[in-house]
Every structure is written in structure tokens, then in C-alpha cells.
Biopython code that builds the backbone (N, CA, C, O; Angstrom):
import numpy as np
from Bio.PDB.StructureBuilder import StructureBuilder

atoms = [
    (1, "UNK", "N", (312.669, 35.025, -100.675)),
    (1, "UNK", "CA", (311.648, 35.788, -101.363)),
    (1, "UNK", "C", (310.796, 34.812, -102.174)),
    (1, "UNK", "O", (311.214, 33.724, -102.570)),
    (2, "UNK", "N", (309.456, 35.334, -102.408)),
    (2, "UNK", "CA", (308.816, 33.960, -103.203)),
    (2, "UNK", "C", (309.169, 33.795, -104.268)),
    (2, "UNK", "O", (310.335, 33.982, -104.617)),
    (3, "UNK", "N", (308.252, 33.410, -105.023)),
    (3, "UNK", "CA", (308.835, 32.952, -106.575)),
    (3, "UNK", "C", (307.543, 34.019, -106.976)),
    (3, "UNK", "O", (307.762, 34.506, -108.086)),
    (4, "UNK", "N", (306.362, 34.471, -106.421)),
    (4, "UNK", "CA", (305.378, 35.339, -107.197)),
    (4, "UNK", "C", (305.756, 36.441, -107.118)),
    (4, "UNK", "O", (305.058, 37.146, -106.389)),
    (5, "UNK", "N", (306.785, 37.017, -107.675)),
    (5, "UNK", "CA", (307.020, 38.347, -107.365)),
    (5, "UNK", "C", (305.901, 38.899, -108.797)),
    (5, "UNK", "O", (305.183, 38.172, -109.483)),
    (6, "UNK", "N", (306.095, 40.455, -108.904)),
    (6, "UNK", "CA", (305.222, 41.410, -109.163)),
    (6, "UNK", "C", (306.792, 42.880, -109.423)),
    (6, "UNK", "O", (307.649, 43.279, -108.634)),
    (7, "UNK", "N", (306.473, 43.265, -110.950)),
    (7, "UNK", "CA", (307.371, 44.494, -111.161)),
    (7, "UNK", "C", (306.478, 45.408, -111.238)),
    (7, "UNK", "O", (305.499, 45.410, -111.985)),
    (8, "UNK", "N", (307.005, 46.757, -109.944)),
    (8, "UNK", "CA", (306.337, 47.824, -109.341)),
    (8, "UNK", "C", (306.502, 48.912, -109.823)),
    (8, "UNK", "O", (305.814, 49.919, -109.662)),
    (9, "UNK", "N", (307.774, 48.716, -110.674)),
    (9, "UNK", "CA", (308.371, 49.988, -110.544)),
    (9, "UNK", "C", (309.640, 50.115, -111.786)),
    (9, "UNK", "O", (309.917, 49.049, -112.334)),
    (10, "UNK", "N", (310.114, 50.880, -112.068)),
    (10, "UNK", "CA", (311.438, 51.347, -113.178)),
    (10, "UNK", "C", (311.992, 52.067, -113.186)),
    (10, "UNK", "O", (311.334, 52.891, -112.550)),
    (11, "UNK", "N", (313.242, 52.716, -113.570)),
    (11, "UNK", "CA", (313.289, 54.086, -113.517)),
    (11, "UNK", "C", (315.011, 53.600, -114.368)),
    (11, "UNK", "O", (315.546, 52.493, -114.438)),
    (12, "UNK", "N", (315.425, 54.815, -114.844)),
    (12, "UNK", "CA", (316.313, 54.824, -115.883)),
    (12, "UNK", "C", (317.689, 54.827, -115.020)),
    (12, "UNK", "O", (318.825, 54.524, -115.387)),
    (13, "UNK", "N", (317.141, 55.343, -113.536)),
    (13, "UNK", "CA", (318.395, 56.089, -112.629)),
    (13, "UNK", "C", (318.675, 54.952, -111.876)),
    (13, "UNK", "O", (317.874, 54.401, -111.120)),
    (14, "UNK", "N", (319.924, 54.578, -112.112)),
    (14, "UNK", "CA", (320.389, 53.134, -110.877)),
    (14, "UNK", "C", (320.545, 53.525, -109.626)),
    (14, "UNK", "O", (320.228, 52.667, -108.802)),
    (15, "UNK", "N", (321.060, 54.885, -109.053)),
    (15, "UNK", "CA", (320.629, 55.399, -108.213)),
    (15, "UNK", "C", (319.344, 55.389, -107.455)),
    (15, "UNK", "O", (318.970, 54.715, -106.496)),
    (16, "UNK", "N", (318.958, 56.025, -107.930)),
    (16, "UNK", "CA", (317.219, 56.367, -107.410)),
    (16, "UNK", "C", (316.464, 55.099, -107.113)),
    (16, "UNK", "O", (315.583, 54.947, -106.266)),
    (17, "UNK", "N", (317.134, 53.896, -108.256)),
    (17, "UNK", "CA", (316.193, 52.359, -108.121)),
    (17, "UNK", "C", (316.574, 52.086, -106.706)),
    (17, "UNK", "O", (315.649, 51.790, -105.950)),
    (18, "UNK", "N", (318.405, 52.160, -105.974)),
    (18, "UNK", "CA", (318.868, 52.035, -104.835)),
    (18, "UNK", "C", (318.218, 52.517, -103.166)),
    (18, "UNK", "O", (318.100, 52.108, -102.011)),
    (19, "UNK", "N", (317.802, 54.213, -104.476)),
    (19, "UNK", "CA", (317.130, 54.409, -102.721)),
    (19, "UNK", "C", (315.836, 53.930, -102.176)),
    (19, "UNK", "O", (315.345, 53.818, -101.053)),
    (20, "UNK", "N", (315.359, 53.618, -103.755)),
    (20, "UNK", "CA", (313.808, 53.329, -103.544)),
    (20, "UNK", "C", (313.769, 52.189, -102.897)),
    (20, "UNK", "O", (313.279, 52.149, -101.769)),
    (21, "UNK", "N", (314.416, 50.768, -103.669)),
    (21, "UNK", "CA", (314.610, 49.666, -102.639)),
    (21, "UNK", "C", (314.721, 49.928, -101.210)),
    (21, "UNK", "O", (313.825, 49.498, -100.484)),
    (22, "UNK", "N", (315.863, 50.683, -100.621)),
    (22, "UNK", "CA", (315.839, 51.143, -99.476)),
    (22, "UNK", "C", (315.039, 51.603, -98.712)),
    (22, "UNK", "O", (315.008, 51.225, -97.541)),
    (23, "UNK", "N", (314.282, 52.440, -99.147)),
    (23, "UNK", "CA", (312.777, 52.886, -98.619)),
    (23, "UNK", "C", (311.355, 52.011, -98.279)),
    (23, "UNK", "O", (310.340, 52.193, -97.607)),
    (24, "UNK", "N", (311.985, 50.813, -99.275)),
    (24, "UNK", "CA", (310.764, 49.853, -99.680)),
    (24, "UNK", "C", (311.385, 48.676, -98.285)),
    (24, "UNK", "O", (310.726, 48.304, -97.314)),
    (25, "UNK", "N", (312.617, 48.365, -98.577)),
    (25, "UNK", "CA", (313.069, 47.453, -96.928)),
    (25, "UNK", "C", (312.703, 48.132, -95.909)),
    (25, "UNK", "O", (312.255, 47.400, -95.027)),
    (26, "UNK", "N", (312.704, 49.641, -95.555)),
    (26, "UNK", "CA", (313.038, 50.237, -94.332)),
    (26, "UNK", "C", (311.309, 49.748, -93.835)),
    (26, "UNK", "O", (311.166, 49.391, -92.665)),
    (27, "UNK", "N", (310.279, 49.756, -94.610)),
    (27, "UNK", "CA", (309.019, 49.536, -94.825)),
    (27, "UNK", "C", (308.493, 48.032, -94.536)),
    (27, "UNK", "O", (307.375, 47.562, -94.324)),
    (28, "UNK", "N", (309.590, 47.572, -94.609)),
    (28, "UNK", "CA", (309.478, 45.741, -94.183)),
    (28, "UNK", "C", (308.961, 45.258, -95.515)),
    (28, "UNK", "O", (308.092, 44.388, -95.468)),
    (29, "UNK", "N", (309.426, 45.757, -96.882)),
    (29, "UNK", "CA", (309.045, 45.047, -98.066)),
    (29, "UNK", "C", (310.259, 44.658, -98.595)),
    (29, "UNK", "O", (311.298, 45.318, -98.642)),
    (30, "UNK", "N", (309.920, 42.836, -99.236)),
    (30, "UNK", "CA", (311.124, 42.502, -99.720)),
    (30, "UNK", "C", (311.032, 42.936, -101.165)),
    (30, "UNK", "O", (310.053, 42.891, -101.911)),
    (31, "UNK", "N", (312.337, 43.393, -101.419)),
    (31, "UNK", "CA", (312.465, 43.623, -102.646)),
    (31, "UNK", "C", (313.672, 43.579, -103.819)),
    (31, "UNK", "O", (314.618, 44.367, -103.799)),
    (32, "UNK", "N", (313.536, 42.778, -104.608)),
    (32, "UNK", "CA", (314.244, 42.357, -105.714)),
    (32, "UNK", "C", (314.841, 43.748, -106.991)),
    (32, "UNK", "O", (313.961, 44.251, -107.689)),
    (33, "UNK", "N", (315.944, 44.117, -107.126)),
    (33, "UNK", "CA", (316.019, 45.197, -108.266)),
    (33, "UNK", "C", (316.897, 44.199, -109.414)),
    (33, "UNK", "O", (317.815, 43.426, -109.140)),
    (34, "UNK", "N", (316.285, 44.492, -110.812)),
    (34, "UNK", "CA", (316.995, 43.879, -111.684)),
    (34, "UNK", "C", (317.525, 45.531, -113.223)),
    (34, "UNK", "O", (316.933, 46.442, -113.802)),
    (35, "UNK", "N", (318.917, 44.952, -113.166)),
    (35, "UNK", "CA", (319.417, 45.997, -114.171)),
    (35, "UNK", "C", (319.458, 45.704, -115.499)),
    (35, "UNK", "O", (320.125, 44.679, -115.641)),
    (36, "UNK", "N", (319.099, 46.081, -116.438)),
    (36, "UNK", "CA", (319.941, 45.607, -117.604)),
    (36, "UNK", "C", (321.593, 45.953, -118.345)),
    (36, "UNK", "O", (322.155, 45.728, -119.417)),
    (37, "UNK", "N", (321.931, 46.666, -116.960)),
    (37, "UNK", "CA", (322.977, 47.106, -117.009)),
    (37, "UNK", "C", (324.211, 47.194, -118.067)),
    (37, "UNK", "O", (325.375, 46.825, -117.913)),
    (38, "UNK", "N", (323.438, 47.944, -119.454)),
    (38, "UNK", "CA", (324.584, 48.101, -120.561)),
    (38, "UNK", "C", (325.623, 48.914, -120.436)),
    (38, "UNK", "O", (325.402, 49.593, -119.433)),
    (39, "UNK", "N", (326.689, 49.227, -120.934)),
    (39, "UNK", "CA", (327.612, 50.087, -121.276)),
    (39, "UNK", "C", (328.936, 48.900, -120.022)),
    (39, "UNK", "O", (328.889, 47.688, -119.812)),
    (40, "UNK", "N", (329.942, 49.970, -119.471)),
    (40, "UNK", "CA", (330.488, 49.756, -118.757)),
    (40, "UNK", "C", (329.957, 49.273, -117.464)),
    (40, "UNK", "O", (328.792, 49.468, -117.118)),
    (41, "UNK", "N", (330.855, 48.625, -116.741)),
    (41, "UNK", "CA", (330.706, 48.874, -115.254)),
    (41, "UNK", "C", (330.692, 49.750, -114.177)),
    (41, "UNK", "O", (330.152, 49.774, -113.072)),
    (42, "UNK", "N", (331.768, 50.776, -115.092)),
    (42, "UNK", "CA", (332.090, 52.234, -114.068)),
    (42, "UNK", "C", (330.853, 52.987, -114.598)),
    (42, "UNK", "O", (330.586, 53.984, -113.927)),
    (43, "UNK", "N", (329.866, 52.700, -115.855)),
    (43, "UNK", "CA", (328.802, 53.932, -116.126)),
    (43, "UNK", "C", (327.743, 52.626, -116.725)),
    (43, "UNK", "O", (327.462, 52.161, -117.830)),
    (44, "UNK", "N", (327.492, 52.454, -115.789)),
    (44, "UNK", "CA", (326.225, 51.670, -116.356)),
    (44, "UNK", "C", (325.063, 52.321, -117.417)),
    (44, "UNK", "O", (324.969, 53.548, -117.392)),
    (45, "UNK", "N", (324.485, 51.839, -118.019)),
    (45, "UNK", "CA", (323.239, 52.141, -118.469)),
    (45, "UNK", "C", (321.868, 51.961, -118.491)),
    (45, "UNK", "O", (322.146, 52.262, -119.652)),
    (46, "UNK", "N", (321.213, 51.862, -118.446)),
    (46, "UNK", "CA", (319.725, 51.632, -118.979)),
    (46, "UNK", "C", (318.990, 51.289, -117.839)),
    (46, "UNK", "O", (319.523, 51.627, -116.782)),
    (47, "UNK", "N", (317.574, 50.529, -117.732)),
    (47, "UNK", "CA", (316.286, 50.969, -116.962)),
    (47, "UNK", "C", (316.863, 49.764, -115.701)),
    (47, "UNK", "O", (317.605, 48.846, -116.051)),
    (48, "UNK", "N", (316.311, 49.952, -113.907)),
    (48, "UNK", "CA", (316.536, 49.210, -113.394)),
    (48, "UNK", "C", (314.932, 48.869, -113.021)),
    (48, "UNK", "O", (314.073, 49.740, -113.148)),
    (49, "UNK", "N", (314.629, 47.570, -112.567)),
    (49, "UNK", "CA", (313.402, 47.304, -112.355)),
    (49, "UNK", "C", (313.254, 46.555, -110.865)),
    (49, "UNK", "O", (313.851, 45.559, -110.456)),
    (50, "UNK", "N", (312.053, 47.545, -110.067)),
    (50, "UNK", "CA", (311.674, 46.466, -108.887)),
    (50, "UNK", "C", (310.707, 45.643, -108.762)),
    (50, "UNK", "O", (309.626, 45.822, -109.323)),
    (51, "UNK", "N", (310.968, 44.644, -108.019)),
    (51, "UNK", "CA", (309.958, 43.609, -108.215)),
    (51, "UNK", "C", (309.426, 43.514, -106.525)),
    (51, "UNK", "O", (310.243, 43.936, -105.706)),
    (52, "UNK", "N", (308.155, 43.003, -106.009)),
    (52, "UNK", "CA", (308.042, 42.310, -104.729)),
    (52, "UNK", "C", (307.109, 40.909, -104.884)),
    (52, "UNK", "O", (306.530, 40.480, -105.883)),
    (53, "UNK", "N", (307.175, 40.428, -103.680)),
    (53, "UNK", "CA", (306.648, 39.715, -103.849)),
    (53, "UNK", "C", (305.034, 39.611, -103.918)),
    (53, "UNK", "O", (304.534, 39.727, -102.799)),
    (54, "UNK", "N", (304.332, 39.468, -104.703)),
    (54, "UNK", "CA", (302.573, 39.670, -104.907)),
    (54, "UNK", "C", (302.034, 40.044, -103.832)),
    (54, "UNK", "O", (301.129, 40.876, -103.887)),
    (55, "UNK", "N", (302.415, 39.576, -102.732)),
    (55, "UNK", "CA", (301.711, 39.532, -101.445)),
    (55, "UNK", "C", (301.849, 40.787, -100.585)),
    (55, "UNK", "O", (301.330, 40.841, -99.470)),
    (56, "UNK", "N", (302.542, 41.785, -101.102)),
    (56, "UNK", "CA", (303.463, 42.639, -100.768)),
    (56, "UNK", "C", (303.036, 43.891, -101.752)),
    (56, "UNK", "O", (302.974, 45.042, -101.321)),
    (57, "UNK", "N", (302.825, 43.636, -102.758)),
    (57, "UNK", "CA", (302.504, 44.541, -104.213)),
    (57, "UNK", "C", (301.566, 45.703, -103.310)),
    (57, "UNK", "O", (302.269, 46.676, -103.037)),
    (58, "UNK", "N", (300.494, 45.795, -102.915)),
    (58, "UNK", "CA", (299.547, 46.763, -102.613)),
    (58, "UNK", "C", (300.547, 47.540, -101.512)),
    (58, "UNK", "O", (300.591, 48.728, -101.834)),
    (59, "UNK", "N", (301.181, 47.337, -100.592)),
    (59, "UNK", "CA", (301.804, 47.836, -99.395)),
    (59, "UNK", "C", (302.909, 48.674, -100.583)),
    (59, "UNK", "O", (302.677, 49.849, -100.866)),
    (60, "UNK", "N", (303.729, 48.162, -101.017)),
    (60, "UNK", "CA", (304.917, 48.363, -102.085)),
    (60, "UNK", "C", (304.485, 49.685, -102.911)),
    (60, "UNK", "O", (305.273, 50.591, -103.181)),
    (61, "UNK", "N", (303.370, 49.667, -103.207)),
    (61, "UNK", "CA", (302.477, 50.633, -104.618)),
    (61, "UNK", "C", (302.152, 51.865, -103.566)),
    (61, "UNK", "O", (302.097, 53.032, -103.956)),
    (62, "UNK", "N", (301.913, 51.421, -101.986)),
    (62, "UNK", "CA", (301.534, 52.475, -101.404)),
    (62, "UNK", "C", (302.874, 53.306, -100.998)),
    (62, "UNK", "O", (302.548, 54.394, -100.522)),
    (63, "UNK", "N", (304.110, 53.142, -101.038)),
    (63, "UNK", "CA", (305.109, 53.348, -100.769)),
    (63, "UNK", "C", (305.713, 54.526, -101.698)),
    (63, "UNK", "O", (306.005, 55.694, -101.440)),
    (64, "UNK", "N", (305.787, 53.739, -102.910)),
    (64, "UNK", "CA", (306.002, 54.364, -104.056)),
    (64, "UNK", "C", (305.298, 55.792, -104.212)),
    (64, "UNK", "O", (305.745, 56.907, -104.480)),
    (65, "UNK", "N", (304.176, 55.367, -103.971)),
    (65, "UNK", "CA", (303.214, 56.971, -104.519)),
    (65, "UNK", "C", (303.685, 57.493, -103.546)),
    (65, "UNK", "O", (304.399, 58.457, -103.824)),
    (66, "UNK", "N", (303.564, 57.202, -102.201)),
    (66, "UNK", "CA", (304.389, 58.500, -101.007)),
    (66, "UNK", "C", (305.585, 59.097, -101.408)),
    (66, "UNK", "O", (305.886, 60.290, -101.373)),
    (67, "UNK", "N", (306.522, 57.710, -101.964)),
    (67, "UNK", "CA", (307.840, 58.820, -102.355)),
    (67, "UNK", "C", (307.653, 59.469, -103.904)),
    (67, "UNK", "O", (308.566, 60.017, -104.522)),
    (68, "UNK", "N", (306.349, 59.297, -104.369)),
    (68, "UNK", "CA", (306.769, 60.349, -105.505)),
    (68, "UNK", "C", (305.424, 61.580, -105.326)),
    (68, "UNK", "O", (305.224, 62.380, -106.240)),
    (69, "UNK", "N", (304.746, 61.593, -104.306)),
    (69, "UNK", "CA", (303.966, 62.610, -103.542)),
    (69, "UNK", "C", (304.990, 63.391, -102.825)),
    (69, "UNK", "O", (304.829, 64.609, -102.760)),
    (70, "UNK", "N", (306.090, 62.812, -102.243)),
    (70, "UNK", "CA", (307.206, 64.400, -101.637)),
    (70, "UNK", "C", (306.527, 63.526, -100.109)),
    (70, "UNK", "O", (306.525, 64.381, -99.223)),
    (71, "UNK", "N", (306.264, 62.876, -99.836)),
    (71, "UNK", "CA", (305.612, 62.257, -98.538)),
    (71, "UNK", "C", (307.373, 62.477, -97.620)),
    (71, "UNK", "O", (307.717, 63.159, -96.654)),
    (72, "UNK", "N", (307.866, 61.833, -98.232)),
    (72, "UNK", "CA", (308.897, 61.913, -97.294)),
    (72, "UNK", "C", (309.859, 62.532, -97.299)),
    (72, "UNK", "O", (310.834, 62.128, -96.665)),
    (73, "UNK", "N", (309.905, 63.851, -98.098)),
    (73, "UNK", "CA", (310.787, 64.802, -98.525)),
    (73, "UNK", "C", (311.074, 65.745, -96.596)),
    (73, "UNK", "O", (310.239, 66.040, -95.741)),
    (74, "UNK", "N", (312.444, 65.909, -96.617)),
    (74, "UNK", "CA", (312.295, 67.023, -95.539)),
    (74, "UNK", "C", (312.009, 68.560, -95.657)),
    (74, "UNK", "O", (312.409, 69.320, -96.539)),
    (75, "UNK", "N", (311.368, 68.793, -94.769)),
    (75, "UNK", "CA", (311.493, 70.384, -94.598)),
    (75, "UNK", "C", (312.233, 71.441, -94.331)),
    (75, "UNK", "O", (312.422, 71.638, -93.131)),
    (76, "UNK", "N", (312.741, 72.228, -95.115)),
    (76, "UNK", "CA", (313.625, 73.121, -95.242)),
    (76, "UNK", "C", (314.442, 73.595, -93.689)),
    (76, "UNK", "O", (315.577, 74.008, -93.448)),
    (77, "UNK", "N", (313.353, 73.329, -92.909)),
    (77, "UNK", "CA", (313.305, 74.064, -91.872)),
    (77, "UNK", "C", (313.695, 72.495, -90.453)),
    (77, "UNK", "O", (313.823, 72.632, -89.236)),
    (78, "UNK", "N", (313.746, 71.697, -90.959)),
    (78, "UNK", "CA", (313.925, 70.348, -90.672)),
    (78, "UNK", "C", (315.450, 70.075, -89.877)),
    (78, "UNK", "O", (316.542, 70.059, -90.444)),
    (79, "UNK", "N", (315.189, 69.861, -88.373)),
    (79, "UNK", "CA", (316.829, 69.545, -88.212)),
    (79, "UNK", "C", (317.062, 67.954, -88.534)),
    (79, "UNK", "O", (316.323, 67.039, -88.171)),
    (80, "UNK", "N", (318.414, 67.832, -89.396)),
    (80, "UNK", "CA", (318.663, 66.791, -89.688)),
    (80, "UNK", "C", (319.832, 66.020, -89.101)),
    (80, "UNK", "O", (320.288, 64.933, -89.457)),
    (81, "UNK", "N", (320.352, 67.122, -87.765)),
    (81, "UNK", "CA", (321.584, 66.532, -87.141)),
    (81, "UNK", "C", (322.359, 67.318, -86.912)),
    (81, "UNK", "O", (321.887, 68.322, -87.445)),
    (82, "UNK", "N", (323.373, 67.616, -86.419)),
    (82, "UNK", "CA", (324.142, 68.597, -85.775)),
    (82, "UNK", "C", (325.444, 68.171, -86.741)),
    (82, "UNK", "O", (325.796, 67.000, -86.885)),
    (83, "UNK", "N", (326.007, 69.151, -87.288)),
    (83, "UNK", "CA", (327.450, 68.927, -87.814)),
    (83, "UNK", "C", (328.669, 68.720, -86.649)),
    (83, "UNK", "O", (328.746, 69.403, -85.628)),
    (84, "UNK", "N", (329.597, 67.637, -87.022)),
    (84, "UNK", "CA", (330.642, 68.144, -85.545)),
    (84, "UNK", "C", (331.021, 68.963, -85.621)),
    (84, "UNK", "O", (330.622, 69.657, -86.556)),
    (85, "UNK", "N", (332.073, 69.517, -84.711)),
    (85, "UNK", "CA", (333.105, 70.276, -84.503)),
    (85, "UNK", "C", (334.065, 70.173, -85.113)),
    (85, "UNK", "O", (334.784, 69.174, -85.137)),
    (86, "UNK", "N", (334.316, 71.696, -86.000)),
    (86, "UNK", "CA", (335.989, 70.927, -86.965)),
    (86, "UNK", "C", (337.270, 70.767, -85.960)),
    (86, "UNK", "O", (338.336, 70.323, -86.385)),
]
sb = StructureBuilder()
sb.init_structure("model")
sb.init_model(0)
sb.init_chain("A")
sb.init_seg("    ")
for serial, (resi, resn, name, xyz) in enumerate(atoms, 1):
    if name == "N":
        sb.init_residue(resn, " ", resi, " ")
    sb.init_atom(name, np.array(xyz, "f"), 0.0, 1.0, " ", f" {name:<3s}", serial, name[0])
structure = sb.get_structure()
């Protein structure tokens, strides 16, 4: 990853920072998450932050607003896979 990275993004939920990264690779963006991870290990705390690399920032920003537009939310009505057989 370069050394010009660029912070895109925050969010309080270490979760949510996880999927977003994920969304942001699946996208072919590299991306860096940093925690400040207070409290425990089993309950972390506080804000996680993503970074990309500059070159990457405009693609990254367009990503973001899709997933917080519902861009990639499914539809109720949406097959998402067949359950097996118990």
C-alpha cells in the first residue's frame, strides 16, 4: 500500500468499519483500518478509521456514499440462496 494514504471514513462500530473495508476490497480498493481500540480485548472500544491510498480516495468516497445510500442493501423480495435440507 503506498505511504499517501487518505482517512475516508470512521465510525464508532468495529464491526461495520469490518464490513465496510470488505466492501471497499471487494471494489479493488486497498484499504488500511486503524482502531484505537480501548477497553478490553473481548469489548473493544472507541472510533475505527479507514484510510486508502490518495490515488484511490475518489473511487473509495464513491463507495462509501453507495453503502450509506442503501445502494447495496437487498430487497425484501431478493433470493439470497436456498437453505439446505435439515
Amino acid at each position: 500500500m503506498s505511504d499517501d494514504l487518505v482517512q475516508i471514513w470512521s465510525t464508532g462500530d468495529g464491526t461495520i468499519a469490518e464490513l465496510t473495508r470488505s466492501r471497499l476490497e471487494d471494489e479493488g480498493i486497498d484499504v488500511l483500518v486503524k482502531s484505537s481500540m480501548g477497553g478490553t480485548d473481548a469489548y473493544p472500544v472507541g472510533p475505527s478509521y479507514l484510510f486508502v491510498p490518495a490515488a484511490q480516495e475518489a473511487d473509495a468516497r464513491r463507495v462509501i456514499a453507495a453503502i450509506e445510500s442503501g445502494a447495496y442493501a437487498l430487497d425484501d423480495d431478493e433470493d439470497v440462496g436456498t437453505q439446505p435440507p435439515p
